[in-house]
C-alpha positions as a LaTeX table, in Angstrom:
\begin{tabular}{lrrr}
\hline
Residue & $x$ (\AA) & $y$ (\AA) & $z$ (\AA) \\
\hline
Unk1 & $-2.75$ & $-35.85$ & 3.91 \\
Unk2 & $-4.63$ & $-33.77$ & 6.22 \\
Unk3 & $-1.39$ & $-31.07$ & 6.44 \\
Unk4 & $-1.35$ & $-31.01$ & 3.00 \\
Unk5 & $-5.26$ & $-30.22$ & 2.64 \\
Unk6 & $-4.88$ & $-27.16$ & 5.18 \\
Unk7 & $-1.97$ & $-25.46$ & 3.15 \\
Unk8 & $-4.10$ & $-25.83$ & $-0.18$ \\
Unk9 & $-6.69$ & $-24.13$ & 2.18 \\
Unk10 & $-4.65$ & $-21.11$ & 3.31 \\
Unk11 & $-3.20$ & $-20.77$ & $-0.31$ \\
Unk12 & $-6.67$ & $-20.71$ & $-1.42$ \\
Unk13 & $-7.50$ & $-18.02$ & 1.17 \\
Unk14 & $-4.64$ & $-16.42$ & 0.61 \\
Unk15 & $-5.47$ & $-16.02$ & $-3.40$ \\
Unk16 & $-9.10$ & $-15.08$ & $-2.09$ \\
Unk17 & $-7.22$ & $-11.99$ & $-0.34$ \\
Unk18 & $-5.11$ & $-11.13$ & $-3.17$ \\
Unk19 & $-8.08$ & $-10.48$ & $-5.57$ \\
Unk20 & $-10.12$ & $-8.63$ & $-2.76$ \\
Unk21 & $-7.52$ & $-5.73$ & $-3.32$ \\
Unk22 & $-9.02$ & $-4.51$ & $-6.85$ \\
Unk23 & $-10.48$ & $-0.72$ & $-8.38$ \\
Unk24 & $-14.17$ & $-1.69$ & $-6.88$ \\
Unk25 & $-13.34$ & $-3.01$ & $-3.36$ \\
Unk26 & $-15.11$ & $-1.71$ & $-0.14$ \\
Unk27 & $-12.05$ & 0.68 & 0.87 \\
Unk28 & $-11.57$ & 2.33 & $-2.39$ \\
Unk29 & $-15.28$ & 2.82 & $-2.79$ \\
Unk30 & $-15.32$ & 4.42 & 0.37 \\
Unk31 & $-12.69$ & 6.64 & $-0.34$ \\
Unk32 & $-14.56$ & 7.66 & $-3.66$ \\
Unk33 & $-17.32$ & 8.85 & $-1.50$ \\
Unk34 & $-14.88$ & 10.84 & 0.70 \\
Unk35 & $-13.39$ & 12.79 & $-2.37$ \\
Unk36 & $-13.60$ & 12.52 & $-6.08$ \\
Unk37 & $-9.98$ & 12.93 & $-6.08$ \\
Unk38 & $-9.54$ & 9.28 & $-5.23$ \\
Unk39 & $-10.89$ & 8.08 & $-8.36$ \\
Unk40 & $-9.03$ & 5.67 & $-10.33$ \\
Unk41 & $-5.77$ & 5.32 & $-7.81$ \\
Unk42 & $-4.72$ & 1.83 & $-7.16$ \\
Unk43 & $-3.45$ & 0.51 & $-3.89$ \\
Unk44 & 0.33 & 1.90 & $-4.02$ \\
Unk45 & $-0.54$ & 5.07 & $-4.63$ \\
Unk46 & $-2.88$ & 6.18 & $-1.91$ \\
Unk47 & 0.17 & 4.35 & 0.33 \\
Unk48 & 2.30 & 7.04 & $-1.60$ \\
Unk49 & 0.06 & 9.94 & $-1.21$ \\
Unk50 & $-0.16$ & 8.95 & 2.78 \\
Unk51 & 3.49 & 8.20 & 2.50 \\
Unk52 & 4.10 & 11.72 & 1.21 \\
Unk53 & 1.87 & 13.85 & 3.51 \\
Unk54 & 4.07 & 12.23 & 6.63 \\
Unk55 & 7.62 & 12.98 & 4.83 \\
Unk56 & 7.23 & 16.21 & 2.37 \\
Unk57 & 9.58 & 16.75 & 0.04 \\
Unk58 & 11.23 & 13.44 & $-0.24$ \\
Unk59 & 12.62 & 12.04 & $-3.07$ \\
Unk60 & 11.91 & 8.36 & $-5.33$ \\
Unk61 & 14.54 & 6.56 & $-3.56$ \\
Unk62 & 13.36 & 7.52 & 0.19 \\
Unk63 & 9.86 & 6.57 & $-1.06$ \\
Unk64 & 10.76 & 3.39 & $-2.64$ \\
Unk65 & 13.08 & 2.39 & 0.22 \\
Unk66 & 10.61 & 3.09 & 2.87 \\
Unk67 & 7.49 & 1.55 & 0.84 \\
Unk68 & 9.65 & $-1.39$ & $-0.08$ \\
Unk69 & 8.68 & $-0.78$ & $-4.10$ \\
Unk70 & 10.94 & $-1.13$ & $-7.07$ \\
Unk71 & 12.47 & 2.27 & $-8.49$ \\
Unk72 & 10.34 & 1.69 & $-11.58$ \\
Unk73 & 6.99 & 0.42 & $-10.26$ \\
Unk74 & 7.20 & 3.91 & $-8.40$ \\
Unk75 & 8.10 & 5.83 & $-11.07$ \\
Unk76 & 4.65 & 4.79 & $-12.63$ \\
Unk77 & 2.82 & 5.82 & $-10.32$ \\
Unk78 & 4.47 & 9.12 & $-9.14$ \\
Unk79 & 3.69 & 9.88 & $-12.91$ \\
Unk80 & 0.45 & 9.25 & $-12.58$ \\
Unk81 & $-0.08$ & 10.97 & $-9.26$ \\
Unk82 & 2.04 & 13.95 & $-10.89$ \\
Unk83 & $-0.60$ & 14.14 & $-14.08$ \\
Unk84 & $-3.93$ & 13.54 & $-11.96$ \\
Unk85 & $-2.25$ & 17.03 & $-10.42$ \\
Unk86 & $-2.00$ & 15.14 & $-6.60$ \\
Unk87 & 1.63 & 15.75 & $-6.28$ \\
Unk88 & 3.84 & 17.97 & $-7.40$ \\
Unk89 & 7.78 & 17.99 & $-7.65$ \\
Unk90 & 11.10 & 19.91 & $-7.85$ \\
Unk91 & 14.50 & 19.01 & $-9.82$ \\
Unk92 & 17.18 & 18.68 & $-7.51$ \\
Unk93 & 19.23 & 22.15 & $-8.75$ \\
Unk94 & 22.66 & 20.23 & $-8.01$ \\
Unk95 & 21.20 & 16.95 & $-9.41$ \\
Unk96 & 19.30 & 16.82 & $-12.16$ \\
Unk97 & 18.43 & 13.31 & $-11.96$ \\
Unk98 & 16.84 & 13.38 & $-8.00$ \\
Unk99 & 13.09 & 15.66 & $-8.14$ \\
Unk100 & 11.51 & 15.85 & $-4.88$ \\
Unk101 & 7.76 & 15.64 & $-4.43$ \\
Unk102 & 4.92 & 16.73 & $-1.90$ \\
Unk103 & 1.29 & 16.66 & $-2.41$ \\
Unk104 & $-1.14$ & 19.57 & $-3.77$ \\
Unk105 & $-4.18$ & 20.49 & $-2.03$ \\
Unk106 & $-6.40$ & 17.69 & $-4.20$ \\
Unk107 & $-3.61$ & 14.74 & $-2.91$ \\
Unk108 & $-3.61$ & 16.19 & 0.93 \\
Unk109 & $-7.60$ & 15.22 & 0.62 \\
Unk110 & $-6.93$ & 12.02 & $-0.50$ \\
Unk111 & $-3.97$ & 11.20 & 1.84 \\
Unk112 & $-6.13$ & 12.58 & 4.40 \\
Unk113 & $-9.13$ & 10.18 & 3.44 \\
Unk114 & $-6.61$ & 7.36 & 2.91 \\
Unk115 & $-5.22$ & 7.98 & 6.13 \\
Unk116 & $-8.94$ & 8.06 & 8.34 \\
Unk117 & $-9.42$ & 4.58 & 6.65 \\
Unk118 & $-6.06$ & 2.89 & 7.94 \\
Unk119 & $-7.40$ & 3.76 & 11.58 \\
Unk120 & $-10.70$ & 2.12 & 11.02 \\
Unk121 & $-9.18$ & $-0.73$ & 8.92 \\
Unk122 & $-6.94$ & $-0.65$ & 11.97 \\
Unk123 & $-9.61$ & $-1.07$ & 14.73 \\
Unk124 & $-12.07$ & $-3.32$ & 12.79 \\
Unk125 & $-8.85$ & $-5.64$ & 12.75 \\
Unk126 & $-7.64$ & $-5.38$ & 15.81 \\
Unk127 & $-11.29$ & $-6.37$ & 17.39 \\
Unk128 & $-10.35$ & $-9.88$ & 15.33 \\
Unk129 & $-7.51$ & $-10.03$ & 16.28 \\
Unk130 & $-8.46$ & $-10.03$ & 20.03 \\
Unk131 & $-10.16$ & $-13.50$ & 19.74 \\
Unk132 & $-6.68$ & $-15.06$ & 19.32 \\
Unk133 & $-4.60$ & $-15.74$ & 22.51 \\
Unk134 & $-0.34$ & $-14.58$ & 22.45 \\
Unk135 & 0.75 & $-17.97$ & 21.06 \\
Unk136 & $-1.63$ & $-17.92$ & 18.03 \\
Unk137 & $-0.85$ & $-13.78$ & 17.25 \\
Unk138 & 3.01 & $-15.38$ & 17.32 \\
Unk139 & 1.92 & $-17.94$ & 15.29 \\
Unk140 & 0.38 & $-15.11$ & 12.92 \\
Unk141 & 2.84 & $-13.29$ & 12.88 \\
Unk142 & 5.45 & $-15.55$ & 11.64 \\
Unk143 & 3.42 & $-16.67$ & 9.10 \\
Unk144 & 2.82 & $-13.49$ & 8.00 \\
Unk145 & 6.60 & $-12.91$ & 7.94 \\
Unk146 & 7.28 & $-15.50$ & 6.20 \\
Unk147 & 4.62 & $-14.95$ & 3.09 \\
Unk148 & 5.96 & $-11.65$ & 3.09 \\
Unk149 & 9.60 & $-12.88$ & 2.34 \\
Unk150 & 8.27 & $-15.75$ & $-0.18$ \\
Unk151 & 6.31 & $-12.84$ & $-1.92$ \\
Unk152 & 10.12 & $-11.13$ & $-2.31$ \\
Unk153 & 12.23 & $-13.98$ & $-3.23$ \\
Unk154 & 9.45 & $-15.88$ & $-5.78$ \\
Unk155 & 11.25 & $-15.81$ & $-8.79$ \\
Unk156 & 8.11 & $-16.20$ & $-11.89$ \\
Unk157 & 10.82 & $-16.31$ & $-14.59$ \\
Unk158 & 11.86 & $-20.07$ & $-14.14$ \\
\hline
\end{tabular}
């Protein structure tokens, strides 16, 4: 009984986490304030915009492949990102099909912003994670691996 009363726990956390992530959260409020810019873009694409300032010029599939996203979920938001006028793009002049996109000067001030919060999201965690000796950050870790891969395989359609 008790094993089953700590998983409801951490699935309860876990949904507490999930919801954290919405348009009035801490981090996009703070990127807001950093640049009007940033108004209005989910989750995804700031990773995009970041994504995009690192690797110029690449095209949906190397951005889908590398942030693990579905071909269609991305071509949502590079649509978005394309009308907001944070990244621009080029047809492929031997395939018409394949454009290749790079940010304007309004989405390199929002990567940049998005970018100065990972490394202070990054240190703020890292000083928690520093309580927790090299079994437990294993221990982490594999859990963490292994929500990621039941987050890919659940199947809602059954």
């Amino acid at each position: 009984m008790q094993t089953t009363k700590l998983i409801n726990q951490i699935i309860e956390a876990y949904s507490r986490l999930l919801m954290m992530d919405n348009q009035d959260d801490q981090e996009k409020t703070w990127l807001n304030q950093q640049t009007h810019f940033a108004v209005g873009l989910s989750t995804l694409q700031f990773q995009i915009l970041s994504f995009l300032k690192h690797q110029p010029h690449s095209n949906a599939k190397q951005i889908a492949q590398q942030l693990a996203i579905l071909p269609g979920t991305l071509s949502k938001s590079l649509h978005i990102l394309t009308k907001k006028a944070l990244t621009d793009f080029q047809v492929d002049q031997t395939d018409q099909r394949k454009k290749y996109y790079w940010l304007t000067a309004a989405g390199l001030e929002v990567a940049q912003a998005h970018d100065q919060l990972a490394i202070m999201k990054k240190s703020h965690l890292k000083k928690y994670l520093d309580q927790f000796s090299q079994t437990e950050l294993t221990v982490i870790m594999h859990f963490l691996h292994e929500l990621i891969k039941a987050e890919k395989t659940t199947n809602y359609s059954n």
